[in-house]
KOLKEKOL-517848 format. One line per field, with one value per residue (C-alpha): z, y, x negated. Coordinates in nm, 2 decimals, always signed. Layout:
<timis>
zz: (Z|...)
yy: (Y|...)
xx: (X|...)
</timis>
This chain:
<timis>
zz: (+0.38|+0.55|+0.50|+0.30|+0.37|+0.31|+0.03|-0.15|-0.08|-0.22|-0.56|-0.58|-0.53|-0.85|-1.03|-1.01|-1.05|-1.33|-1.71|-1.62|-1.24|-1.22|-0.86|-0.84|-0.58|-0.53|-0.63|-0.42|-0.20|-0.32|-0.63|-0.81|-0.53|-0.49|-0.88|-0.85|-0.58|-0.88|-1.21|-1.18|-1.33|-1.62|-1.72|-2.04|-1.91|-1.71|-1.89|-1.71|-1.89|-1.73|-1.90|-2.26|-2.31|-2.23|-2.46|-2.70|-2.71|-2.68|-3.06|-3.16|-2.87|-3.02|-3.11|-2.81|-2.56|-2.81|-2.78|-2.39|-2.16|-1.78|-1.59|-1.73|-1.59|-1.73|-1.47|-1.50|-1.77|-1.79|-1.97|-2.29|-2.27|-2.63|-2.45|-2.34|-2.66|-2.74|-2.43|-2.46|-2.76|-2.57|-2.29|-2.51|-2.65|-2.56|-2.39|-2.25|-2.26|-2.03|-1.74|-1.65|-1.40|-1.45|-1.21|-1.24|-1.01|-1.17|-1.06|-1.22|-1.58|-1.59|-1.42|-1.70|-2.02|-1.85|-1.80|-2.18|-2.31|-2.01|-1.89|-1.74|-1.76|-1.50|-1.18|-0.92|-0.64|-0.44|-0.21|-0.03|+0.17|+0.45|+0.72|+1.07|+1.05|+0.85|+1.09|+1.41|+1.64|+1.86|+1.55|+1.58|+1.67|+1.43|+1.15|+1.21|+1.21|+0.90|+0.71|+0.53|+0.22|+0.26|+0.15|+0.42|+0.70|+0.66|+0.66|+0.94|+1.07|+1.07|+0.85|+0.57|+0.63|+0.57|+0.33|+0.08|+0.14|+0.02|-0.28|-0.32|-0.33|-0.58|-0.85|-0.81|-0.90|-1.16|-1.31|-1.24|-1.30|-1.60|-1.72|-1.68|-1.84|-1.58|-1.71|-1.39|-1.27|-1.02|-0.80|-0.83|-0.71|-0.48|-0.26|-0.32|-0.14|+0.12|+0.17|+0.15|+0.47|+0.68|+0.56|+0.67|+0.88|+0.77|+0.55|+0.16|+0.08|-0.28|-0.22|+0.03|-0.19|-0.51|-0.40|-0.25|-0.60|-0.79|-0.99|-1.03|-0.78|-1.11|-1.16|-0.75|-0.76|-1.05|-0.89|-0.59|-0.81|-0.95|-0.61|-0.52|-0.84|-0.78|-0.37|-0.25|-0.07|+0.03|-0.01|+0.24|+0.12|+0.38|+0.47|+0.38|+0.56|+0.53|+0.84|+0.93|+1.02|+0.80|+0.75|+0.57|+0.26|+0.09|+0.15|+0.41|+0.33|+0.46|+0.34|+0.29|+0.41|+0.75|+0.68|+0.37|+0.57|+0.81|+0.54|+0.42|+0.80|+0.85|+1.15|+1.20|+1.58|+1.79|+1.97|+1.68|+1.61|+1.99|+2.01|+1.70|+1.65|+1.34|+1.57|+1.64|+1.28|+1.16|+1.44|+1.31|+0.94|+1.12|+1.24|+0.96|+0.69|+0.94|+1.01|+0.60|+0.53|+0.82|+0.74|+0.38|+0.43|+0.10|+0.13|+0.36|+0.47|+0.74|+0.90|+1.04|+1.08|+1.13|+1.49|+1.55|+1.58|+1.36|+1.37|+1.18|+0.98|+0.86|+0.72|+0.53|+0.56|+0.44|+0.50|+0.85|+0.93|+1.19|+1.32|+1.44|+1.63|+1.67|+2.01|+2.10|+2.50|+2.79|+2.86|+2.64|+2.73|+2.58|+2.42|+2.29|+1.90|+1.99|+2.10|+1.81|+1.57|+1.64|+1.63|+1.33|+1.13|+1.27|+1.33|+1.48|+1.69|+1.76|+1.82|+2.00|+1.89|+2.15|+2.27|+2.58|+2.64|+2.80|+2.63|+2.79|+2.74|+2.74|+2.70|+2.48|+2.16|+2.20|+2.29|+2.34|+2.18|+2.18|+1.86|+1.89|+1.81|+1.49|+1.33|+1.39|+1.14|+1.23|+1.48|+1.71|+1.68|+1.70|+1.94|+2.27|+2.57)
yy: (-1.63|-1.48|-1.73|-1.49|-1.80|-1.63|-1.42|-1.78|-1.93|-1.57|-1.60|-1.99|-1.89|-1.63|-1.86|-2.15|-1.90|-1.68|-1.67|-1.40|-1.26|-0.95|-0.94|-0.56|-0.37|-0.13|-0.22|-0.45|-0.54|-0.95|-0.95|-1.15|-1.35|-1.46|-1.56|-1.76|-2.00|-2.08|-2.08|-2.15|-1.81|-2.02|-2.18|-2.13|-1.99|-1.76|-1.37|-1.08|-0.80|-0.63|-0.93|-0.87|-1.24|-1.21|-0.93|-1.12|-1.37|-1.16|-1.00|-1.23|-1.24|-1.42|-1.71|-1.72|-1.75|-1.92|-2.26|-2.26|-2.48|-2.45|-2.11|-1.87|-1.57|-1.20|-1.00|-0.60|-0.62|-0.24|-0.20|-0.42|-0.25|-0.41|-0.75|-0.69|-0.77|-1.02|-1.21|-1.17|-1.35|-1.61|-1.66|-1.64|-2.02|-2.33|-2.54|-2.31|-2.46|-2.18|-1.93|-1.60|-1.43|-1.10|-0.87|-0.47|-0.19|+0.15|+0.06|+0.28|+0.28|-0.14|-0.15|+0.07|-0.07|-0.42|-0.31|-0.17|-0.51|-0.78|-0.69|-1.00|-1.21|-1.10|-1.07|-0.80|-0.93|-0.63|-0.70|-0.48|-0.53|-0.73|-0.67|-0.73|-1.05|-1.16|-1.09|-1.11|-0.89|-0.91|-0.75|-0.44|-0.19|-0.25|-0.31|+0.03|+0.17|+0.00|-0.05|-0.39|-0.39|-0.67|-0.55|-0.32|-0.51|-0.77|-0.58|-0.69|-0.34|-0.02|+0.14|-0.12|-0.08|+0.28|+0.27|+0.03|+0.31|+0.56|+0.36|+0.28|+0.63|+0.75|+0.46|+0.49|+0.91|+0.87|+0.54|+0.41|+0.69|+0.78|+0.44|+0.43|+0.74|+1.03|+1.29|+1.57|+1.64|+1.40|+1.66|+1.80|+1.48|+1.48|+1.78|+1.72|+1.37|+1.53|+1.77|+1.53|+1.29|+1.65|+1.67|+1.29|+1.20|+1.57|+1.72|+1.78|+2.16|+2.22|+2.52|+2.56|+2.25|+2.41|+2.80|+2.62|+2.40|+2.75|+2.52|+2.53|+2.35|+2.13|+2.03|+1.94|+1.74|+1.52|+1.44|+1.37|+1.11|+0.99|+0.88|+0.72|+0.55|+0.33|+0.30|+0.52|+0.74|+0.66|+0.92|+0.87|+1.03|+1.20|+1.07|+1.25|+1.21|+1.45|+1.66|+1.99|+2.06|+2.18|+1.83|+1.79|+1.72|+1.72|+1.38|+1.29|+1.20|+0.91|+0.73|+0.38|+0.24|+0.42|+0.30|+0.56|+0.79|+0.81|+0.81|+1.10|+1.31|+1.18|+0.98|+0.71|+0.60|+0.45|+0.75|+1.00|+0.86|+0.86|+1.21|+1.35|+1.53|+1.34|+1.05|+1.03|+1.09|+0.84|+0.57|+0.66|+0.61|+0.22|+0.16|+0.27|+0.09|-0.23|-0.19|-0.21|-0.45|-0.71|-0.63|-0.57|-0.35|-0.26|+0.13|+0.34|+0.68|+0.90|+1.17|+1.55|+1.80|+2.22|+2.21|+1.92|+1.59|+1.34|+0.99|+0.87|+0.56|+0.44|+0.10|-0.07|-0.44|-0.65|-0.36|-0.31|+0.07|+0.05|+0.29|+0.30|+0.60|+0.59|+0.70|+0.66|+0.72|+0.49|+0.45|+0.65|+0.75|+0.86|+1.19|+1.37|+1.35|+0.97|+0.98|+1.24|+0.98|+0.70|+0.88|+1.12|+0.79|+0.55|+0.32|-0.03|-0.03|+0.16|+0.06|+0.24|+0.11|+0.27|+0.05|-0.14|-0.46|-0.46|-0.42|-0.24|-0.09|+0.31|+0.32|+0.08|-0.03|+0.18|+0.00|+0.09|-0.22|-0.30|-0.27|-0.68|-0.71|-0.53|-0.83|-1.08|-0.79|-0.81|-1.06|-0.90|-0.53|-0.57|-0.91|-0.93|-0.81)
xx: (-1.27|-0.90|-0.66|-0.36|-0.10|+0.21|+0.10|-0.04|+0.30|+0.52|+0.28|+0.35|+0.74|+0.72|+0.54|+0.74|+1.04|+0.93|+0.73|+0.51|+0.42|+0.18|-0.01|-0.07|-0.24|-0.52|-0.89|-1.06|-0.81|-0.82|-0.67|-0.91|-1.02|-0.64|-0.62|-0.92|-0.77|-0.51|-0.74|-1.13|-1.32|-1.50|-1.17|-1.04|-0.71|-0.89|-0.99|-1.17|-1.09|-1.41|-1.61|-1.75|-1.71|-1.29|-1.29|-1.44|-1.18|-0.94|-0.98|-0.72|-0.45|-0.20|-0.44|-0.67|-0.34|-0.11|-0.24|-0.35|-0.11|-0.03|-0.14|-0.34|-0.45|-0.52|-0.74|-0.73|-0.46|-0.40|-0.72|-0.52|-0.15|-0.14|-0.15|+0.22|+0.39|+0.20|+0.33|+0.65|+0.64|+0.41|+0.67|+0.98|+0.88|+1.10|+0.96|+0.76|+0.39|+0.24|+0.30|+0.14|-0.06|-0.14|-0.35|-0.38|-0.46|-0.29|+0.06|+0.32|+0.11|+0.09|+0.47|+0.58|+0.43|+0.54|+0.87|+0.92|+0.77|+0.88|+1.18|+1.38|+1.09|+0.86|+0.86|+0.58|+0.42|+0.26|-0.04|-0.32|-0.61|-0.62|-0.33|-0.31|-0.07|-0.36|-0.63|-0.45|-0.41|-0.75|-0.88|-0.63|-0.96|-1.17|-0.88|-0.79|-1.17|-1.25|-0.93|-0.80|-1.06|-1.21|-1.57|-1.51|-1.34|-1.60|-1.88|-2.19|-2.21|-2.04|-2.30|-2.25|-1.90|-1.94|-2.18|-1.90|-1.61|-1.83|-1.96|-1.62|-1.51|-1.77|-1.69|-1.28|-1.32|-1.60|-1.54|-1.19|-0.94|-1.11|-1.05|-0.67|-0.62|-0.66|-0.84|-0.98|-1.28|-1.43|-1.57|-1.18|-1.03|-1.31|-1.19|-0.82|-0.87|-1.08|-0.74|-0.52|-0.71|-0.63|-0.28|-0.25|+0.12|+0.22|+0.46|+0.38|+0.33|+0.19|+0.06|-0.22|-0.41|-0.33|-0.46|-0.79|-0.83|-0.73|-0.49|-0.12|+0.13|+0.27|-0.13|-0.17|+0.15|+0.03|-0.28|-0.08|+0.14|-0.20|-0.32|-0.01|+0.02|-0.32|-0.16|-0.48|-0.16|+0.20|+0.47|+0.71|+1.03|+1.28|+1.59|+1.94|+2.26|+2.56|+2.48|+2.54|+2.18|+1.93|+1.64|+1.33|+1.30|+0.98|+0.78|+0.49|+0.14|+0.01|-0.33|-0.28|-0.60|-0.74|-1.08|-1.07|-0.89|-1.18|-1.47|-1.31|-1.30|-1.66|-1.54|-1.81|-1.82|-1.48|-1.58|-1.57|-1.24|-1.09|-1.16|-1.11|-0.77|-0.67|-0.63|-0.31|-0.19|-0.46|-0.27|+0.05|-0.03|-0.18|+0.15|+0.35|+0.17|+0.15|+0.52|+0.60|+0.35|+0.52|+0.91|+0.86|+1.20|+1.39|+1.38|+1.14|+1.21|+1.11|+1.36|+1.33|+1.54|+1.41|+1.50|+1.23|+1.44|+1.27|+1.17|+0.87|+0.99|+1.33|+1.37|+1.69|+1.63|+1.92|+2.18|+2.03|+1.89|+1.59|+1.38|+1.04|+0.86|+0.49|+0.37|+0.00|+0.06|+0.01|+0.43|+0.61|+0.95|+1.28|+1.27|+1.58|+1.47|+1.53|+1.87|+1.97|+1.81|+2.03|+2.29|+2.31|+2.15|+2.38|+2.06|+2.09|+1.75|+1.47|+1.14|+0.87|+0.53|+0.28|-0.11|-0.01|+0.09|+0.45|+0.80|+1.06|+1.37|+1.41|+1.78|+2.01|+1.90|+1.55|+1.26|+0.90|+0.73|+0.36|+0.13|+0.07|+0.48|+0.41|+0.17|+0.54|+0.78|+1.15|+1.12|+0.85|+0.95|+1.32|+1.35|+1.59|+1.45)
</timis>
């Protein structure tokens, strides 16, 4: 088993902190294998909401919870939204005989209907497959090859590997979504997915997806808030100063989990993936979603203007702005868009993530910084020369 120190240590935080915590993330990313190292699965305080037998007990909630004591846990709670009430009764008791630990995978569904019912007594912890802190950075290649499932990651060989992403695909259209509520056609979803791995690292344009689908742009932009509601896809919104220049401002599409991304472009080989010409894009969407997982900044952004400056992540951590740029080259160098990036955003440091080894300066306050830095957050990408 990965060792997930610091996200064991954040969950005994919120629980020592707060009434109710909800873990959220996407399906099989841990979850459950996290909320075991807390409560043993054939404890009484523990319910699987994919298990008859929890169900079962479950026909009463107010009596089946009411009289446990210490942590319970409530795995794949957005299949009982009625449950929510029901625990804010629970957790509104003084003294307060038990705490909460509930897990769920739709995240703007179970966030809402915990929100309506919990509010000021709960508190999100947000986690997703393995990352590259966790793994360490020898791993990097095949991390990004195979994503940070861990069915996936963990897999003897590449064709099991594949062969769980693809399994994995086929149950989350047919099975999951139609659980939580989201009624399309799987073999719909199917092909929008497949569109959106080629749109990967690029700007959002409704329309080309919603001609080829022969839907409406309204229709294509929910299922586009549907996949980044159960984190399959991460919107990254643009940036707006008050600039004379005209910037972007519809979103970017970036997969969260490059071992989906390449199930979906048929990449199967370190080969097929070196030369494919996603790869860049697919490297970009690594470092992005290694960068965020490592700072855990307070806002994300990207920025771009119609004349081609851009930069491809901006961060707010603690009232700092930082910027990252993504360059898979041997040396990458200072490039205009760089220097018009500090300055219209006014940002603090910029790092240059690129493959090699060496960290350098490229001009003050920009720095091109290996891919190992990313694993340290703030302190690796940002340090003193």
């Amino acid at each position: 088993m990965i060792p997930r120190n610091e996200l064991m240590q954040q969950l005994k935080e919120s629980l020592h902190r707060s009434r109710v915590v909800s873990l959220v993330g996407p399906r099989q990313c841990g979850k459950t294998t996290i909320a075991r190292e807390f409560v043993a699965p054939d404890s009484n305080n523990y319910f699987d909401l994919e298990d008859p037998t929890s169900l079962v007990r479950l026909d009463e909630p107010m009596t089946a919870l009411g009289t446990l004591q210490g942590l319970v846990v409530i795995d794949e709670i957005q299949r009982r939204p009625d449950l929510f009430p029901v625990l804010r009764v629970l957790v509104d008791r003084r003294p307060l005989p038990a705490r909460f630990l509930i897990l769920g995978s739709a995240s703007q569904r179970l966030l809402r209907q915990a929100s309506e019912s919990l509010t000021g007594r709960i508190e999100i912890v947000s986690m997703s497959g393995f990352s590259l802190a966790e793994l360490g950075t020898s791993t990097k290649q095949r991390h990004w090859m195979r994503g940070g499932f861990p069915p996936s990651y963990l897999a003897e060989t590449e064709q099991d590997s594949q062969a769980w992403r693809r399994n994995f695909i086929q149950t989350f259209l047919e099975r999951d979504l139609p659980q939580w509520g989201i009624i399309a056609p799987s073999v719909t979803l199917l092909r929008f997915w497949t569109m959106l791995a080629h749109c990967h690292g690029q700007i959002w344009n409704a329309a080309e997806p919603a001609r080829s689908l022969g839907v409406s742009q309204p229709t294509v932009r929910r299922y586009l808030d549907i996949m980044t509601g159960v984190f399959m896809i991460r919107q990254l919104q643009p940036w707006h100063v008050n600039l004379k220049k005209r910037q972007i401002k519809a979103p970017k599409i970036y997969f969260r989990d490059t071992g989906l991304l390449h199930q979906l472009l048929g990449i199967r080989t370190d080969l097929e993936l070196f030369s494919h010409p996603k790869c860049g894009f697919s490297w970009e969407g690594y470092v992005i979603e290694e960068t965020i997982k490592a700072v855990k900044p307070n806002e994300t952004y990207f920025w771009g203007t119609h004349n081609g400056a851009e930069i491809d992540l901006v961060m707010v951590k603690d009232g700092r702005m930082l910027g990252v740029e993504c360059k898979r080259v041997d040396a990458p160098r200072l490039t205009p868009s760089m220097r018009i990036a500090r300055e219209d955003l006014k940002l603090e440091r910029i790092a240059v993530v690129y493959p090699g080894t060496r960290r350098y300066a490229l001009t003050d306050n920009i720095h091109a910084v290996p891919l190992d830095a990313v694993a340290d957050g703030m302190d690796g990408l940002f340090a003193e020369l």
